[in-house]
C-alpha positions as CSV (number, residue, x, y, z in Angstrom):
1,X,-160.7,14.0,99.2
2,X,-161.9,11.8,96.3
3,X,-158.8,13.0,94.5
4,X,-156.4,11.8,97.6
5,X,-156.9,8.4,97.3
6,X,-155.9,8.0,93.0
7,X,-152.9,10.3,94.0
8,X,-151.8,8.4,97.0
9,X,-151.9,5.0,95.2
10,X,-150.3,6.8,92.2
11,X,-147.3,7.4,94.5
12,X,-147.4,3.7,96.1
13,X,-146.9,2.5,93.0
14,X,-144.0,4.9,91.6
15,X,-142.3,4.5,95.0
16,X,-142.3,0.8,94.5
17,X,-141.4,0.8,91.5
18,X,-138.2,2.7,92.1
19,X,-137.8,0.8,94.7
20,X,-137.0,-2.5,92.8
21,X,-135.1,-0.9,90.0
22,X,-132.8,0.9,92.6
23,X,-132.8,-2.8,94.3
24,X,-131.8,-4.6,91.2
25,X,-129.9,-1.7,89.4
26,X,-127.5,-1.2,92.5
27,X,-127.1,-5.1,92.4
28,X,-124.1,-6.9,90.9
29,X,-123.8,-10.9,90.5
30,X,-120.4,-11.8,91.7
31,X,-118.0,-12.1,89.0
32,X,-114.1,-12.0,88.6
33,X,-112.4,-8.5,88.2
34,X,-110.2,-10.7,85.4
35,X,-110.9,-13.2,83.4
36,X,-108.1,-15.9,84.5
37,X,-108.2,-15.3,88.4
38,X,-108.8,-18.2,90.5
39,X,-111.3,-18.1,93.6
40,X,-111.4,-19.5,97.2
41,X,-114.5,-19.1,98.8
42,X,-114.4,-18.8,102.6
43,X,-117.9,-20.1,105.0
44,X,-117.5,-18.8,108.3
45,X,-118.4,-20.9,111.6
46,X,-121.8,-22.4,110.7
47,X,-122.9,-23.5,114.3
48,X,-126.0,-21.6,114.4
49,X,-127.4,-22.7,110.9
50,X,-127.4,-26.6,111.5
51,X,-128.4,-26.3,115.6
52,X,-131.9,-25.1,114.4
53,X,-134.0,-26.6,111.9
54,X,-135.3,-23.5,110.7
55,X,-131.9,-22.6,109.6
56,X,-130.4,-25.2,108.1
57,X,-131.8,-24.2,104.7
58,X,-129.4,-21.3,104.8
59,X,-126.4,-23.3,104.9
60,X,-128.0,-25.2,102.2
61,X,-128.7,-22.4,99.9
62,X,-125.0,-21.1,100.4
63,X,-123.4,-24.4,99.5
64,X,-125.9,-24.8,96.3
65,X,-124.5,-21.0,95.3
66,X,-121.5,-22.0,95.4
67,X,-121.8,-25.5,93.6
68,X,-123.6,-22.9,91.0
69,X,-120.5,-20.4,90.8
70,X,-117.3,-23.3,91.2
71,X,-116.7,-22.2,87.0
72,X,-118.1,-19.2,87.1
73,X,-115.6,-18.0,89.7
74,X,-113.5,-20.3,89.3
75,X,-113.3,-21.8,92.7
76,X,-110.2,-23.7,93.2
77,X,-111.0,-24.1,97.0
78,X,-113.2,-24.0,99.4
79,X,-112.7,-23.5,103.6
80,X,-115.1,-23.2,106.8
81,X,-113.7,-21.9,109.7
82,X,-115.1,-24.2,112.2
83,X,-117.4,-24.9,114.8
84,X,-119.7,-27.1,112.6
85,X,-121.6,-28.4,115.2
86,X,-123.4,-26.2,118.6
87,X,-123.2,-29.3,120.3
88,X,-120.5,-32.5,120.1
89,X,-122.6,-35.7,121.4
90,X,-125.6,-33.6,123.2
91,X,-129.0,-36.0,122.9
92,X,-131.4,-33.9,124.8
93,X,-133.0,-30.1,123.2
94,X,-131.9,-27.0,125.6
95,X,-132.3,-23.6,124.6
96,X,-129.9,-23.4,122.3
97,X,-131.4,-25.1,119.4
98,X,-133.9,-27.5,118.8
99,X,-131.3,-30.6,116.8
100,X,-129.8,-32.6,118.6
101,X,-126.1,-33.8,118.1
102,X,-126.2,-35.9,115.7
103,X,-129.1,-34.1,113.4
104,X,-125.8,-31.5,113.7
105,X,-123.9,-33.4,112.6
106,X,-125.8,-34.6,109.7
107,X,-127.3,-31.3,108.6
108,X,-123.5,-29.9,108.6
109,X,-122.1,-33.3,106.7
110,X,-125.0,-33.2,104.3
111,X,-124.7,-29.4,103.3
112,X,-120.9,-29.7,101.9
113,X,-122.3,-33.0,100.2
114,X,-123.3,-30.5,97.2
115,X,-119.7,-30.0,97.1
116,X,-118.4,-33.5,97.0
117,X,-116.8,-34.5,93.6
118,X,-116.7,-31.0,91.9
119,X,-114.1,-29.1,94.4
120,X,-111.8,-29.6,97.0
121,X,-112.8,-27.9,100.9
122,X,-111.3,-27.8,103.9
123,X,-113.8,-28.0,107.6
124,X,-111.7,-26.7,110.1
125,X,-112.5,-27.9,113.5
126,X,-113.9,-25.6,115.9
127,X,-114.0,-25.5,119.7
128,X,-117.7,-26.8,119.7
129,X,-116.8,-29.7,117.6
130,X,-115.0,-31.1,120.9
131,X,-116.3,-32.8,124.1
132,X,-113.5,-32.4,127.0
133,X,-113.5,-34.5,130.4
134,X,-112.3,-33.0,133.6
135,X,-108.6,-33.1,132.6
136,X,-109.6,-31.4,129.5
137,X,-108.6,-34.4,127.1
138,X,-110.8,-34.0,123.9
139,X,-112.9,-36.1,121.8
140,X,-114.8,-35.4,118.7
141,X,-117.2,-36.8,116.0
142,X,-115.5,-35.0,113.2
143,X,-113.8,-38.3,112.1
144,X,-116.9,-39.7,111.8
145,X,-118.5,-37.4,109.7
146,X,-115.7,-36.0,107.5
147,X,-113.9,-38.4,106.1
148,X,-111.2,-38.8,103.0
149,X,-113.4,-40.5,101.2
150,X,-116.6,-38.4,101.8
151,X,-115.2,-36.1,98.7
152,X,-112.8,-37.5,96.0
153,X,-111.6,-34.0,95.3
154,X,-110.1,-34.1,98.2
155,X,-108.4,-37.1,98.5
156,X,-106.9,-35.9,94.6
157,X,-104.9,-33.5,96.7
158,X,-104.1,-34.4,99.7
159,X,-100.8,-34.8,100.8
160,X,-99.8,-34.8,104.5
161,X,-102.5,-35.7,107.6
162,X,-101.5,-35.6,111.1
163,X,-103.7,-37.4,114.4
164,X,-106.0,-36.3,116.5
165,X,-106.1,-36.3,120.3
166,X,-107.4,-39.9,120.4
167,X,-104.1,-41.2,118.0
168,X,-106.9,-42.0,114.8
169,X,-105.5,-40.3,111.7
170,X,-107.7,-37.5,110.9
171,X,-108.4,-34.5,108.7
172,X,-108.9,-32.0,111.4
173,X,-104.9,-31.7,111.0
174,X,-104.1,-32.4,107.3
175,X,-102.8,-30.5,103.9
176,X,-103.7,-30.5,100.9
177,X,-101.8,-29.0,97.6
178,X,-103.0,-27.3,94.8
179,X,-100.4,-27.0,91.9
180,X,-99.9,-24.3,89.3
181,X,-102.7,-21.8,90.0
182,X,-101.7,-19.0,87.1
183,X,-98.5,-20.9,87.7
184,X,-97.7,-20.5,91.6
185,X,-98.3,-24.1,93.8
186,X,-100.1,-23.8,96.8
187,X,-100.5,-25.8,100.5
188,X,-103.5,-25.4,102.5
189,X,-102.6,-26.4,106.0
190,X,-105.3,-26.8,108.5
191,X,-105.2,-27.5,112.4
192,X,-107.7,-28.3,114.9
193,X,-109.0,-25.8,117.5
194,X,-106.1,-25.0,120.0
195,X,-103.8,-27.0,118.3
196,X,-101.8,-29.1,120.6
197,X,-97.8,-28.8,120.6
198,X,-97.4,-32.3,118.9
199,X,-99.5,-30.3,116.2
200,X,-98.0,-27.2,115.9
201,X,-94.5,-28.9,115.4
202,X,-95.9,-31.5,112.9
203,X,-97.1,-28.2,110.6
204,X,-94.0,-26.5,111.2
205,X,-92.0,-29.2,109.8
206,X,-94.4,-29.9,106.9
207,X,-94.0,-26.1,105.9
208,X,-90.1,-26.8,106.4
209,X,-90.1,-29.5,103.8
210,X,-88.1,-28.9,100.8
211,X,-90.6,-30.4,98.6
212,X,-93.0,-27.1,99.8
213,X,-90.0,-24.7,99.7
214,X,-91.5,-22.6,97.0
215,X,-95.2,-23.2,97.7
216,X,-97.3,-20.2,99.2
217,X,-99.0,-21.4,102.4
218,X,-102.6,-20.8,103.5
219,X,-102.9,-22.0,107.4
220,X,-106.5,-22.1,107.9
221,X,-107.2,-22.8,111.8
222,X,-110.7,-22.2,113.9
223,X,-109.1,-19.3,116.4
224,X,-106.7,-16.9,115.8
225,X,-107.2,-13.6,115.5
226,X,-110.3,-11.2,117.0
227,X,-112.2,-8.1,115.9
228,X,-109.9,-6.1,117.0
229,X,-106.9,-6.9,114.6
230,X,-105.3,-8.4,117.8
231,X,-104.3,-12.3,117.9
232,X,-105.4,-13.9,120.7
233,X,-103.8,-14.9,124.1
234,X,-104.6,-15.8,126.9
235,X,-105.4,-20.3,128.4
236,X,-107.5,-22.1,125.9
237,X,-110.6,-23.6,127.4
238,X,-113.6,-25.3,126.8
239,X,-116.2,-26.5,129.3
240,X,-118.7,-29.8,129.8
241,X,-121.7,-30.3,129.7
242,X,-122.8,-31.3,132.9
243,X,-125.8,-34.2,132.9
244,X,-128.3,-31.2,134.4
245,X,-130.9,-29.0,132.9
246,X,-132.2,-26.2,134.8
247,X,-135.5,-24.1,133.3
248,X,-134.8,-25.3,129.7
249,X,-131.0,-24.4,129.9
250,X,-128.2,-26.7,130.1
251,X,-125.7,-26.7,132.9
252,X,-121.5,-26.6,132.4
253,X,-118.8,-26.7,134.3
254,X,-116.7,-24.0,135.3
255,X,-113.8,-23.8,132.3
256,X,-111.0,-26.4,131.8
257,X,-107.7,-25.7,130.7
258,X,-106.6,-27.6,127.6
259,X,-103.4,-29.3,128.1
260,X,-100.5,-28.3,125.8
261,X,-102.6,-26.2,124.0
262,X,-101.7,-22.9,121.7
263,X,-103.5,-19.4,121.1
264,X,-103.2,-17.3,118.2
265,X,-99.7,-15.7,119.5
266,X,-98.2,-18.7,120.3
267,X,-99.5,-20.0,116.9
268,X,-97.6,-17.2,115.5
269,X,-94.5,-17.4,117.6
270,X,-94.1,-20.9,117.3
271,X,-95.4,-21.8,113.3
272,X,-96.3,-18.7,111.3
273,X,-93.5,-15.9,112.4
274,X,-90.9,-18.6,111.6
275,X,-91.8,-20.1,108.3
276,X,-90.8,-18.8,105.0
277,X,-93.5,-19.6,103.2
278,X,-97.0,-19.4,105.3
279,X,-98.1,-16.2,103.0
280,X,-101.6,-16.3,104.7
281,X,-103.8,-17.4,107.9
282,X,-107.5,-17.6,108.4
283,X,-109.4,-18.3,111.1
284,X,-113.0,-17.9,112.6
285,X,-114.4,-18.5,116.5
286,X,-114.5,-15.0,117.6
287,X,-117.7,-12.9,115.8
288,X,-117.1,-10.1,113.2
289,X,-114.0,-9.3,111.0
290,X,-110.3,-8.7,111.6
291,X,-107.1,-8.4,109.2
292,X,-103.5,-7.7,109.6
293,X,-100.4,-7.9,108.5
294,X,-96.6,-8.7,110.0
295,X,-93.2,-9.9,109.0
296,X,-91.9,-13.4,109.3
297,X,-88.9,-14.8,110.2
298,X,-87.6,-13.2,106.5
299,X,-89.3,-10.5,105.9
300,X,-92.1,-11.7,103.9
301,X,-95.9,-10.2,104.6
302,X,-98.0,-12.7,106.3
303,X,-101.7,-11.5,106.1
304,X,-104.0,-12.7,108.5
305,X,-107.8,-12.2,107.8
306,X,-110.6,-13.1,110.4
307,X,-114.2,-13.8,109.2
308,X,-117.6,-14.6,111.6
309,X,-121.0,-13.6,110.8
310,X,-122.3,-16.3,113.4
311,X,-123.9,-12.8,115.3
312,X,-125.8,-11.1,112.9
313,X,-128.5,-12.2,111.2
314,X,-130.3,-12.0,115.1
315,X,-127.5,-13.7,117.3
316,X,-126.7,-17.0,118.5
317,X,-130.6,-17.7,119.6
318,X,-133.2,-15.7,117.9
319,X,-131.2,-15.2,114.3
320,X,-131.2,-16.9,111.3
321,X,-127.4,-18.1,111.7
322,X,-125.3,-15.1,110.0
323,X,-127.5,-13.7,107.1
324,X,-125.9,-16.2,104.5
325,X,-122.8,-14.2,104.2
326,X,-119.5,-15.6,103.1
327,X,-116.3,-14.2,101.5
328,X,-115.3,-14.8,98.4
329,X,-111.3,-14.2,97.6
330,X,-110.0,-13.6,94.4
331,X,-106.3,-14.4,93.3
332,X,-105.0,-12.1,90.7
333,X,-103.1,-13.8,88.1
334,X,-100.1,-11.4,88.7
335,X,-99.7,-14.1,91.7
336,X,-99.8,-11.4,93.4
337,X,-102.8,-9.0,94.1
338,X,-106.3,-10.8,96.1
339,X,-109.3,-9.0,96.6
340,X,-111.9,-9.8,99.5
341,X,-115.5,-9.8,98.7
342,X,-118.2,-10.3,101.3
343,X,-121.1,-11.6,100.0
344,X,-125.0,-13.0,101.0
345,X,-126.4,-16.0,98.4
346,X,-129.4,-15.3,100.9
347,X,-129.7,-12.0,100.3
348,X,-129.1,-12.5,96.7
349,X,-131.8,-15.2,96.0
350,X,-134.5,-12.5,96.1
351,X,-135.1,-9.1,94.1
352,X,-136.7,-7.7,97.3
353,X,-133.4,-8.1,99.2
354,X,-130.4,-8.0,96.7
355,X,-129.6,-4.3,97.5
356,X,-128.4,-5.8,100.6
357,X,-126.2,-9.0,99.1
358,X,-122.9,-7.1,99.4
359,X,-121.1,-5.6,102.2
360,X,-118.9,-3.0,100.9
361,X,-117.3,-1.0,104.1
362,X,-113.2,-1.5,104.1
363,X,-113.7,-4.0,106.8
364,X,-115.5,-6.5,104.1
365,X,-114.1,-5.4,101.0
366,X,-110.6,-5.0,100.0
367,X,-107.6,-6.0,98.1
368,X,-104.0,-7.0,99.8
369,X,-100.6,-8.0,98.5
370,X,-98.3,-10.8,98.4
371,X,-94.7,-10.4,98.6
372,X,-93.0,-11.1,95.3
């Protein structure tokens, strides 16, 4: 016995020790496959980061990665899918975080404030961003909290902006255009959660414009596509809120139908399927990963990707708010080839967890085409 214990710390400390060089020898720092590819990095619904105060550092640590990588990578763009906020215009704590509204708000506002001035992004809007009354008529306080002139880089490049439901002009429905990336111009179309008809046609005919015949179009929107490769169908609803809270947890309504409103296949039908140029389509809302590809109106692939960690990381309630993981997307410059990356700045920021900063299954990593 007075040998056991030597031996038995002897192997403690080997173990350990191959422990962290398999941890940091199986671990890569993101970089491009080639030298002149561009980047757009891609933040899935961050709902569950900013409703808790315990998890807003996350967010944080991801946007100052990616403020850390914008030459590095050369990031040309950045997009969240949506759903900034758990809660519109809640003032009272329930259950389901501990911030109120407009803490929300703030935390979400002041976490792409890193960004401001050094690259363009793009905040989707996301079905919790909206407060609905009975007819299901929506406001929202993205207006007040992302604005055109919050980041300069963005107002550098964009070009069209539609209105929300309330007639203000508003960046929930705008475009912006990025020209010669290894020589190919590109518009990033986003639209608000649902998008209303009036919506849908005002992106239709800005994709329809000659000026944006050659462009290759990115339509970013909050729901579109689910886990199962499938775009969605189906009413779109959201509920209220109702002035009651029962043991801790808030009451809503029954759902509300949202007038004029469009799922992912109408979205298709109606926008994607018959432009010519809309090359690409991302989306968030529903949690996990999806991808597909179809035809349009002339032949030409239209890749549709789906990205939401909001669920892992320990769920909506008890987790950390999805782990840290984004997706970073790298154009080729044969304008042709992108490879998808998913990647954890939280993982990364520590030795002890970096042999788990990269998920590498073919649902998280893999390369698609563009039509010539």
């Amino acid at each position: 016995m007075k040998f056991f214990k030597p031996i038995l710390g002897l192997l403690l400390i080997i173990l350990c020790s191959n422990h962290k060089a398999f941890s940091q020898s199986n671990y890569q720092k993101p970089k491009l496959d080639h030298k002149d590819s561009w980047s757009l990095v891609m933040i899935p619904d961050i709902q569950n980061y900013v409703k808790w105060n315990r998890n807003q550092p996350i967010l944080d640590l991801m946007m100052a990665w990616i403020e850390d990588h914008i030459d590095t990578l050369h990031v040309k763009m950045v997009v969240c899918t949506g759903d900034l906020v758990e809660h519109n215009d809640i003032i009272n704590r329930g259950n389901d975080g501990d911030q109120s509204a407009q803490h929300q708000w703030e935390a979400a506002a002041r976490a792409f404030s890193k960004l401001d001035g050094k690259v363009p992004y793009i905040t989707a809007a996301g079905n919790h961003d909206y407060s609905i009354d009975r007819e299901g008529h929506r406001t929202s306080r993205f207006n007040e909290f992302f604005k055109i002139d919050k980041n300069w880089m963005n107002q550098k490049v964009i070009v069209q902006n539609h209105y929300n439901e309330a007639g203000e002009p508003s960046l929930d429905n705008s475009a912006y255009e990025l020209r010669s990336l290894n020589g190919r111009d590109y518009l990033f179309i986003t639209t608000e959660f649902a998008p209303r008809d009036t919506v849908v046609t005002w992106a239709k005919k800005i994709a329809d414009m000659e000026q944006y015949k050659h462009h290759r179009i990115v339509l970013l929107t909050h729901a579109y596509l689910n886990a199962k490769d499938e775009r969605t169908t189906g009413e779109q609803k959201w509920f209220i809120y109702e002035p009651y809270v029962i043991n801790n947890s808030y009451q809503k309504s029954a759902r509300i139908t949202l007038p004029y409103a469009n799922n992912g296949q109408q979205l298709w039908e109606k926008l994607v399927q018959p432009a010519a140029n809309i090359e690409l389509v991302l989306c968030g809302h529903i949690s996990g990963e999806g991808y597909r590809t179809d035809k349009n109106a002339v032949g030409k692939s239209v890749h549709q990707l789906l990205f939401d960690a909001q669920s892992v990381g320990g769920g909506h309630r008890d987790g950390n708010g999805g782990d840290g993981w984004l997706r970073i997307l790298e154009f080729y410059p044969d304008n042709k080839t992108v490879k998808v990356k998913t990647f954890s700045p939280f993982f990364a920021a520590s030795p002890t967890t970096q042999a788990f900063a990269w998920k590498k299954d073919a649902r998280n990593e893999f390369t698609f085409e563009f039509d010539k």
